[in-house]
C-alpha positions as CSV (number, residue, x, y, z in Angstrom):
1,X,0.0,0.0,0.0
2,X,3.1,2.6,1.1
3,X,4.5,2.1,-2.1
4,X,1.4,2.6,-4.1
5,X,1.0,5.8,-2.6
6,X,4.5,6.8,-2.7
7,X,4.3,6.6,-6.7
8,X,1.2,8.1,-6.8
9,X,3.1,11.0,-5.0
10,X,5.9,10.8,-7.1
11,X,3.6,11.0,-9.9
12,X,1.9,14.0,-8.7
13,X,5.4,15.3,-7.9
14,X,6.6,15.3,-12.0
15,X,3.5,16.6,-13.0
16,X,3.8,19.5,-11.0
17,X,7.3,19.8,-12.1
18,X,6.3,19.0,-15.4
19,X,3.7,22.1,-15.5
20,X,6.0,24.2,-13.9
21,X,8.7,24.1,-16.4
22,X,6.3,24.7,-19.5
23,X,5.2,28.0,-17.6
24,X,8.2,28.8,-17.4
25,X,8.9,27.8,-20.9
26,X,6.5,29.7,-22.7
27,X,7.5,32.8,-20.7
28,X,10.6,32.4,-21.2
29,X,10.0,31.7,-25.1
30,X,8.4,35.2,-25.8
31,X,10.5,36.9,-28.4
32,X,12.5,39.8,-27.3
33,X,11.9,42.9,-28.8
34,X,13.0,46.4,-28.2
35,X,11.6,49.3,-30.8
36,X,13.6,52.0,-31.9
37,X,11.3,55.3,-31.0
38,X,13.9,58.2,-32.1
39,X,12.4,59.2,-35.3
40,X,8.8,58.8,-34.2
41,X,6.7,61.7,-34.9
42,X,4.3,63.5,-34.1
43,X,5.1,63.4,-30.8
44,X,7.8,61.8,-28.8
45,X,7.5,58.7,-26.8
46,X,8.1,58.3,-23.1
47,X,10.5,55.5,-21.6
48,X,7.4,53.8,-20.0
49,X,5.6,54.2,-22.2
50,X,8.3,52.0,-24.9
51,X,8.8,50.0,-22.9
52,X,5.4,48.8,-22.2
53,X,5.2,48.9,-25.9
54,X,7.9,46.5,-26.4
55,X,6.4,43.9,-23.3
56,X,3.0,44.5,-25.2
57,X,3.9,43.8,-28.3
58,X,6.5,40.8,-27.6
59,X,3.2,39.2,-26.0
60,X,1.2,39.8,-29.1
61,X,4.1,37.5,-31.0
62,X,4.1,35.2,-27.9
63,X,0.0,34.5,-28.6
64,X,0.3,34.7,-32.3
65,X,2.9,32.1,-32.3
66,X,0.7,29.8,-29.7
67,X,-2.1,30.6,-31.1
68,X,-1.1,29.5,-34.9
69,X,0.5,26.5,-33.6
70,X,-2.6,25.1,-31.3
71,X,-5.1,26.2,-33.3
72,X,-6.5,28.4,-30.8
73,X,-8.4,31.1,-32.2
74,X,-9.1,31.7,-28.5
75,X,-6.4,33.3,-27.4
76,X,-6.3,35.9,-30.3
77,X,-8.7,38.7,-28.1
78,X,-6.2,38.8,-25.7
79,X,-4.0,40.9,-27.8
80,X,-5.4,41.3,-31.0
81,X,-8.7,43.7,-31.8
82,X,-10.0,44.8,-35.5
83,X,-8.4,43.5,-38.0
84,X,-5.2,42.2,-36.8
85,X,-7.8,39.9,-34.6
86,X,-10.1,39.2,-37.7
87,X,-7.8,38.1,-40.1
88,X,-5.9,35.8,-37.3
89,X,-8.5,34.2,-36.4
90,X,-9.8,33.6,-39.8
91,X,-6.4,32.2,-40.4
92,X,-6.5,29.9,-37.5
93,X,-10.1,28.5,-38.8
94,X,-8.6,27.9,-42.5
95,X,-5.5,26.0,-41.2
96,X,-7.3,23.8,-38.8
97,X,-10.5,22.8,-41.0
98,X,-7.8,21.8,-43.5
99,X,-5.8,19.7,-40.9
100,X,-2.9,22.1,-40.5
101,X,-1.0,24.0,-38.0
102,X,2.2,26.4,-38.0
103,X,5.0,26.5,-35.9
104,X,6.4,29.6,-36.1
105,X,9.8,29.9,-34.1
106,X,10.9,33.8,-34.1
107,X,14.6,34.9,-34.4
108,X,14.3,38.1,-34.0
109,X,12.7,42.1,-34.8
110,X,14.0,45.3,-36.2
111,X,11.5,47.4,-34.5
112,X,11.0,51.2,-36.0
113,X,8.1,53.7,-34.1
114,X,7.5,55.8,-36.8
115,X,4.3,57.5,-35.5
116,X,2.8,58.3,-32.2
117,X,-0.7,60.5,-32.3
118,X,-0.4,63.6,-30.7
119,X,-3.6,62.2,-27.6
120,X,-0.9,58.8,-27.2
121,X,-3.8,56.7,-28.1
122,X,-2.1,54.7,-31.3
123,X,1.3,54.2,-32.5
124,X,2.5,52.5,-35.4
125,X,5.5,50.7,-36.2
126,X,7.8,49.2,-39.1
127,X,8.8,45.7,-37.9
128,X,11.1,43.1,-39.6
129,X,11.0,40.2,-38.4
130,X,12.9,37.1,-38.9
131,X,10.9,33.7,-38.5
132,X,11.8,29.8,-39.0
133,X,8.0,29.2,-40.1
134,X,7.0,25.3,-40.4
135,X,3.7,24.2,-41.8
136,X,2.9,21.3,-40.1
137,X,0.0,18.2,-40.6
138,X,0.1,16.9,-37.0
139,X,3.8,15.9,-36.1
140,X,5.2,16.7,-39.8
141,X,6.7,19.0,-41.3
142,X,4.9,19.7,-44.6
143,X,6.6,23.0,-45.9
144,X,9.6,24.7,-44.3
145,X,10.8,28.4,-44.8
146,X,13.1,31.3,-43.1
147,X,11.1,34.3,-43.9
148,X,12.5,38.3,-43.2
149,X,8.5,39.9,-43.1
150,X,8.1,43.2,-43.0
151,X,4.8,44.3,-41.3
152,X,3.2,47.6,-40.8
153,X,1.6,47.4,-37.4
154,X,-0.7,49.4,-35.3
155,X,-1.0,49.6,-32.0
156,X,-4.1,51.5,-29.9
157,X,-4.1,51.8,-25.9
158,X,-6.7,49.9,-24.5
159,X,-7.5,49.4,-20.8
160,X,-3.8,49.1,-19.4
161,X,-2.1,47.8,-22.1
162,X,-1.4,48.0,-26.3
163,X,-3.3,45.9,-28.6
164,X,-2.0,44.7,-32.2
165,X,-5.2,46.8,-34.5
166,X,-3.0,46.0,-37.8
167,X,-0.4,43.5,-38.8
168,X,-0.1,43.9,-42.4
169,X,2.8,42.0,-44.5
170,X,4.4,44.6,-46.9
171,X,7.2,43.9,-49.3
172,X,9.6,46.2,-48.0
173,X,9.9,49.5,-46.2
């Protein structure tokens, strides 16, 4: 009997461990990005204020690239509104009634504010990012690219944080 329940324990034990470490994983997995706001005009942007821009917008990435890769177009509201949220979410519906899902693994940003309205309430940025992007049908790999993307992207303050409004591909800036 002491046995049985010391491996249910232990049991218990990894799991805990085992939640733990993907926690800590997925934080630890958001990509780092710090944006460039010294040509941004109208109006100049605070420390605080690009900073929480940067933690804002590396958690956008973070629940795009969980999102895409789960097929969850649940957690798109959480950073996403307008049309950055409709056209992920529309995305995440194609790829999974066809079977599919994309891990996206992120390599890096060249961020660029290049405006900030004059009431703080929206800012947009140039962003180039550099993605390993797998297409996947369950644990295969059915198309494999590095990509360099460059998206226009709009950001609105809403409640006590930014939202992604727009995440547009462009071919170049």
């Amino acid at each position: 009997m002491k046995s049985g329940f010391t491996a249910v324990l232990t049991l218990a034990a990894l799991a805990i461990l085992a939640t733990a470490f993907a926690v800590h994983s997925l934080a630890a997995s958001a990509p780092a990005i710090a944006i460039n706001a010294e040509h941004a005009t109208p109006r100049e942007i605070e420390d605080t204020t690009q900073r929480a821009l940067s933690r804002d917008y590396a958690s956008a990435w973070q629940t795009m690239i969980e999102a895409l890769d789960q097929n969850r177009a649940d957690l798109v509201g959480a950073n996403f509104l307008g049309t950055a949220g409709d056209k992920l979410t529309a995305t995440i519906q194609e790829q999974a009634k066809a079977g599919l899902h994309q891990h996206i693994t992120d390599q890096g940003h060249s961020v660029e504010a290049v405006f900030y309205s004059p009431e703080g309430s929206a800012i947009e940025l140039h962003d180039t990012a550099h993605l390993q992007i797998d297409v996947m049908d369950g644990s295969k790999a059915v198309h494999t690219e590095s990509a360099t993307v460059h998206y226009v992207v709009l950001l609105t303050a809403a409640e006590n944080s930014w939202k992604v409004r727009v995440l547009e591909a462009v071919p170049g800036f």
